[in-house]
C-alpha positions in Angstrom: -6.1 -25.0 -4.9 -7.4 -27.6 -2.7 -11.1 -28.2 -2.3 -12.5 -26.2 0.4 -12.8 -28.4 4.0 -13.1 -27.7 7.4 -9.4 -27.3 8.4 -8.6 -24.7 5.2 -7.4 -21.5 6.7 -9.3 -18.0 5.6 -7.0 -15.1 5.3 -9.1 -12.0 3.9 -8.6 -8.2 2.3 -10.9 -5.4 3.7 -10.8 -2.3 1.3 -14.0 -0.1 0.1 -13.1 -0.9 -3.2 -11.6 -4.2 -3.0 -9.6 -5.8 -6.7 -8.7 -8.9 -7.4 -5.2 -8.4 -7.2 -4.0 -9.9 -3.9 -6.8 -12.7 -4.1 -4.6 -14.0 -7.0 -1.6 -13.1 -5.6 -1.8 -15.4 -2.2 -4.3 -18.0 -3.9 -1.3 -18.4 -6.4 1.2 -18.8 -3.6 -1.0 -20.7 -1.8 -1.5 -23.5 -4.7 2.2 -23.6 -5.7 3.3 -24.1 -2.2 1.0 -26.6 -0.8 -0.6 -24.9 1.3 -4.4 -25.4 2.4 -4.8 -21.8 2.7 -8.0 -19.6 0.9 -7.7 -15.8 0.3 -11.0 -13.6 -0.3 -11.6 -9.9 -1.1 -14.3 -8.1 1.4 -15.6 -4.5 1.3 -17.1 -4.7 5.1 -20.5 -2.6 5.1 -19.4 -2.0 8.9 -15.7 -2.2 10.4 -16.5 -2.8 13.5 -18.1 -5.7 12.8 -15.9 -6.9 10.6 -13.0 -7.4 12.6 -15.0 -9.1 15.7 -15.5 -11.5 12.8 -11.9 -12.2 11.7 -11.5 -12.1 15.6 -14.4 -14.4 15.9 -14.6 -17.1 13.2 -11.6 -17.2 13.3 -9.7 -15.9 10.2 -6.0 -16.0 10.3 -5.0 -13.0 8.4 -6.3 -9.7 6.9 -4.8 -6.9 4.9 -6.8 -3.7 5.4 -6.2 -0.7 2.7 -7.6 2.2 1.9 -9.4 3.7 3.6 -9.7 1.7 7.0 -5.9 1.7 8.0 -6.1 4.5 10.6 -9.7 3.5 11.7 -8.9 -0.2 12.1 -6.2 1.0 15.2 -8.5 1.1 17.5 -10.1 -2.4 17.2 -6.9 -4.5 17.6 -5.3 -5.8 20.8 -1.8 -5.6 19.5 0.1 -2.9 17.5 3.9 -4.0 15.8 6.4 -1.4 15.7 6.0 -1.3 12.1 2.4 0.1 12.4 2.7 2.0 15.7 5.4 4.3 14.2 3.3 5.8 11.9 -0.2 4.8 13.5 -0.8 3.4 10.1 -2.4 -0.5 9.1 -2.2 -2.9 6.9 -2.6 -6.0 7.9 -3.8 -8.1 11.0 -2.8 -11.4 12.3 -4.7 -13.5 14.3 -3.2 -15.7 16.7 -6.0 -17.5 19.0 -7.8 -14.6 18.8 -5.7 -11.8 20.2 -5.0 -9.6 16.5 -2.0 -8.1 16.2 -1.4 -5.0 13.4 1.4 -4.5 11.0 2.7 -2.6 8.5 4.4 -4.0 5.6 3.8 -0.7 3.3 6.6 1.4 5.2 9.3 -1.9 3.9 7.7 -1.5 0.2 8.1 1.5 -0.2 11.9 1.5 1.3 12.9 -1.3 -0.5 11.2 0.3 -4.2 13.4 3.5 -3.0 16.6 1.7 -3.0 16.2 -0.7 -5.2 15.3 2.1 -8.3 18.2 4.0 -7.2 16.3 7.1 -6.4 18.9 9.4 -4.9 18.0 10.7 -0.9 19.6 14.3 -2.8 15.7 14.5 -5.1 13.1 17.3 -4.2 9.6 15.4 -3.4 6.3 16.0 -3.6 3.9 13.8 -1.5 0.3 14.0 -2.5 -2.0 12.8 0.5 -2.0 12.6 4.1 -3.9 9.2 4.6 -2.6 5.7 6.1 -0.2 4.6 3.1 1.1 8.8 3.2 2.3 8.0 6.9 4.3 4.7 5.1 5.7 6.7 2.4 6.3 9.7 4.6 8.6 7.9 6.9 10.3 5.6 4.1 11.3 8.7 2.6 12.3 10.2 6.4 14.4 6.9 7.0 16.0 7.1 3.6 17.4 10.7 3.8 15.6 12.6 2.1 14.9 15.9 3.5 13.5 17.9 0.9 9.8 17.3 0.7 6.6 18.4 0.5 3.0 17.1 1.5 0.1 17.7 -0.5 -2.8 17.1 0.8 -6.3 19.4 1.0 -6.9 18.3 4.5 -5.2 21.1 6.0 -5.4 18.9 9.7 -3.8 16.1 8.5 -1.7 17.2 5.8 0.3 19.7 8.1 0.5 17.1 10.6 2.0 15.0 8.4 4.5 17.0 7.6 5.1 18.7 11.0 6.2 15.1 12.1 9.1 14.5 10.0 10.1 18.3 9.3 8.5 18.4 5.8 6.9 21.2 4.3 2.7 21.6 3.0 0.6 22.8 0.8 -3.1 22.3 0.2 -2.7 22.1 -3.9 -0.2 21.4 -6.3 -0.2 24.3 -8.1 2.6 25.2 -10.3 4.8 23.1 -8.1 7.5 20.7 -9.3 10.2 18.2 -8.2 12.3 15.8 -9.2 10.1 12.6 -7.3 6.7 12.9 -7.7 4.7 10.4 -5.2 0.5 10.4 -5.6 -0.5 8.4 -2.4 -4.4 9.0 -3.0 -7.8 7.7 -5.2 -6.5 9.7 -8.1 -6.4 7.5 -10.8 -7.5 4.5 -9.0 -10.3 2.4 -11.2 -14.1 4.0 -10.4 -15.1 7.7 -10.2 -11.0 9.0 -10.5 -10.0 6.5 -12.7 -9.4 9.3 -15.5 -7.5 11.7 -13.2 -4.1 12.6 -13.6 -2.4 13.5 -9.9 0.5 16.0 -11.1 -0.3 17.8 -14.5 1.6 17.2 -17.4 4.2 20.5 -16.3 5.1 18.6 -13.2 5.4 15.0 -14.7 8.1 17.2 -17.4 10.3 18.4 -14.5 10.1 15.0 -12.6 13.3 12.4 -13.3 10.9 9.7 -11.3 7.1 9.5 -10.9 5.8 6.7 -8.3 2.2 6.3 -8.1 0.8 3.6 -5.7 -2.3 3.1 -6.8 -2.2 -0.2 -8.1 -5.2 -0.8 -9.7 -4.9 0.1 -12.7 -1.3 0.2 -12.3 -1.1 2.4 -15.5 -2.9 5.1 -14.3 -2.8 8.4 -16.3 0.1 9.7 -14.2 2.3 6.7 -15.0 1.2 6.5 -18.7 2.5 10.6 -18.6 5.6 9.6 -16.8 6.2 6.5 -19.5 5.3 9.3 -22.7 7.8 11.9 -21.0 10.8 8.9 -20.8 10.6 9.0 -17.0 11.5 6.8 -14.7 8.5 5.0 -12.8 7.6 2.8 -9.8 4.3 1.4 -10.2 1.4 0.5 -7.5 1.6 -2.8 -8.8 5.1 -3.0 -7.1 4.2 -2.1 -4.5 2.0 -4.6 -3.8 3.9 -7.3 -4.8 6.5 -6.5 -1.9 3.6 -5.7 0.7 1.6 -8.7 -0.1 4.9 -11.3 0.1 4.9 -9.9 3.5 2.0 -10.9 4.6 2.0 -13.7 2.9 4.9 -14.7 5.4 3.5 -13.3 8.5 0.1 -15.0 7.7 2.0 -18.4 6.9 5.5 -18.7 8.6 6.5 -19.6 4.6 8.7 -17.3 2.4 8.3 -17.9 -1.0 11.2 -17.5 -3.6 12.1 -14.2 -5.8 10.4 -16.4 -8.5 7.5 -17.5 -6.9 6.7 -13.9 -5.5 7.6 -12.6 -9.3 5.0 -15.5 -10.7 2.4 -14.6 -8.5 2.6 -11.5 -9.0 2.5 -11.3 -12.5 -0.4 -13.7 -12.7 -2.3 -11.3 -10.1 -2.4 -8.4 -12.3 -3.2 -11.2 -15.8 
């Protein structure tokens, strides 16, 4: 990485409990390429404020997870198709000021689809109704699959959720299985869930694929269940391998090779 200087472009992550896994992933990128770019992790005490400082300073780029990427709509000027589909952000560009909002979860979680085979034919269940829900909601919608339920204890959100793409709801899991299970909330993320499982062990047993996005840890105990029962999985870290190359393009106009992306991404999670 080059020594920091006046011209060196900031791009930034906002997330209440930010990792260290996209700071390595596009300060990697950023040393193998050339490119006199920096990349820093932020858990903003206020939003708000925040953004009128990536507006402000200005910062080039920022990703935005959980749980800001519905709340960060309404402080942008600009909203790409990709985010104002399913009123869902994660990541802002800044372009003289005026910040524009994508989405580049929504092509993740598409391309992870296809490219582990999982057939548009499998039952689904879809635990949460957040931001990233909305992504994995309409992937699913676009893909063909039909059969799916959304799990989610907000009753407002989660039947909303489904309502918009014809799926079905339910507050709990219960005694519920299907052949994709999808967690799409804190459960198993590192701090005060860390150590829960989002489908029990019955529902991991009737599963043929388990995809959890959380991606730090991306063993969380519902993929370590899925790896124990021989299922397939699709990890968080995946995930954001795909979503962060990305931004990385839309926060540098450069597109990185398979291998770079691959190298980066392994040494992000190292």
């Amino acid at each position: 990485m080059p020594i920091l200087n006046k011209d060196m472009v900031l791009c930034i992550s906002l997330a209440s409990r930010p990792s260290n896994i996209g700071t390595r992933f596009h300060n990697y990128l950023y040393d193998q390429l050339g490119l006199n770019y920096v990349y820093k992790a932020f858990a903003p005490a206020d939003l708000a404020q925040a953004i009128a400082g990536v507006r402000g300073l200005p910062i080039r780029g920022a990703a935005v997870s959980m749980p800001y990427k519905e709340e960060v709509i309404a402080l942008v000027d600009r909203m790409d198709a990709s985010a104002a589909a399913i009123d869902s952000v994660n990541t802002i560009v800044n372009d003289d000021g005026v910040l524009t909002a994508y989405n580049t979860d929504y092509l993740a979680i598409a391309r992870l689809l296809a490219d582990h085979e999982v057939s548009p034919a499998s039952s689904v269940l879809l635990r949460g109704s957040g931001g990233m829900a909305k992504a994995v909601a309409a992937a699913l919608r676009d893909a063909g699959f039909s059969d799916v339920c959304v799990i989610a204890r907000n009753e407002g959100t989660g039947r909303a959720l489904a309502d918009l793409y014809d799926f079905d709801w339910r507050a709990k899991p219960g005694t519920a299985t299907a052949d994709l299970l999808i967690n799409v909330t804190p459960l198993g993320m590192a701090g005060a869930d860390e150590d829960v499982q989002s489908f029990d062990d019955q529902a991991v047993a009737a599963a043929r694929t388990v995809f959890d996005v959380v991606a730090l840890p991306a063993e969380t105990p519902l993929i370590r269940a899925a790896r124990a029962a021989g299922k397939k999985v699709i990890t968080g870290a995946e995930v954001i391998a795909i979503q962060a190359e990305e931004q990385f393009v839309l926060y540098t106009g450069v597109r990185p090779t398979p291998e770079q992306v691959r190298e980066a991404s392994e040494f992000s999670r190292s």
